[in-house]
C-alpha positions, -999 to +999 in steps of 0.1 A: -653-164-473-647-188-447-650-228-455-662-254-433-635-281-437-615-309-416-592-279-403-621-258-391-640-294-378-607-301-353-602-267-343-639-266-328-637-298-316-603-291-299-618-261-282-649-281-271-628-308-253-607-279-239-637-262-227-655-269-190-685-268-212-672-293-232-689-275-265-676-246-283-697-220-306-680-206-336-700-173-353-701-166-390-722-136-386-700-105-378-726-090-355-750-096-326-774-069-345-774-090-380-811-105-389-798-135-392-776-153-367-751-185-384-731-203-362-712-238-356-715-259-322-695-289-315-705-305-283-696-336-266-718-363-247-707-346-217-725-314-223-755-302-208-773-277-228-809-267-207-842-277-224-854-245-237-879-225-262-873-195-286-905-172-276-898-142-291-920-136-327-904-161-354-878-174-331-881-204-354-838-223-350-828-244-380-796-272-371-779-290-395-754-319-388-723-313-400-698-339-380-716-370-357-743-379-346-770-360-321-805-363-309-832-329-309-854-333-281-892-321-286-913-315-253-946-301-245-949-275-218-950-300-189-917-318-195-928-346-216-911-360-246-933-353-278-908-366-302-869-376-305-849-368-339-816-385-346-791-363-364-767-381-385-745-373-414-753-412-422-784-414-409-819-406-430-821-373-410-797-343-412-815-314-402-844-301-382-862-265-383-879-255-345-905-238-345-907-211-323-924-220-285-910-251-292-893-267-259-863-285-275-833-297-263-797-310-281-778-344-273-748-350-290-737-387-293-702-387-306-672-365-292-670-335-318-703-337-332-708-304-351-744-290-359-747-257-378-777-235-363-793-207-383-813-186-363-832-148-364-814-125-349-807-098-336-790-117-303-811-114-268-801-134-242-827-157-235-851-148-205-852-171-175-892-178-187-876-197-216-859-221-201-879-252-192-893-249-156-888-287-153-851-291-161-818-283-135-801-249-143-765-255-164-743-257-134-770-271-108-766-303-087-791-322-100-776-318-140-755-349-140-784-371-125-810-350-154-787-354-181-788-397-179-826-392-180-825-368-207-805-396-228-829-423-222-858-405-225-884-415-252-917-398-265-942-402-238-914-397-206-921-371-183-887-354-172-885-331-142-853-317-116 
């Protein structure tokens, strides 16, 4: 059994600020095989997590706010904002289920912002065609400069590298 409390909260969020990430993954499932993948992120506003899409057959990715506030980016193919979805423990919206071929991306608002992502499994790393052609590679130049955009960015913006 393992419980999601205020310990397990500031440990993740410790090893998010401590990471050059600055976000930090914790897996309930025991296994890369297992059908079903469970896991904890806490991010901060710092991080940069690549607009991407699950392709694979039922790919769909369930998140959950557990800590914070974040927003779930929806685009279309081309880079363009189809819809933006606060997150908040407080707010009217506390989770979201992707669909899969769904371009999405995560922006957490609040240092230590936790979301809970369900996913299929069995774990394969995602291929380079997921990953939006229009958005900077994690550890590119052009992130920082991206990343501003990406926060601003409303349904109808066009976003590219």
């Amino acid at each position: 059994m393992r419980i999601i409390g205020k310990e397990f909260f500031g440990d993740l969020e410790k090893k998010a600020v401590e990471s050059p990430r600055k976000r930090a993954h914790f897996n309930f499932h025991k296994s890369i095989d297992e059908d079903i993948h469970r896991l904890c992120i806490a991010a901060d506003p710092e991080t940069y997590i690549r607009p991407h899409r699950h392709s694979r057959l039922d790919a769909w990715e369930l998140l959950v706010i557990l800590k914070g506030t974040a927003d779930v980016l929806i685009f279309d193919n081309d880079g363009t904002v189809k819809e933006r979805i606060e997150l908040s423990v407080s707010g009217e919206t506390r989770a979201i289920e992707i669909d899969e071929n769904t371009f999405h991306g995560f922006i957490p608002h609040e240092k230590g912002s936790i979301v809970l992502e369900v996913k299929k499994g069995p774990y394969l790393p995602t291929p380079e065609s997921d990953f939006a052609p229009w958005a900077p590679a994690e550890g590119s130049e052009n992130v920082p400069e991206f990343l501003s955009r990406l926060k601003k960015a409303s349904p109808g913006t066009k976003l590219s590298c």
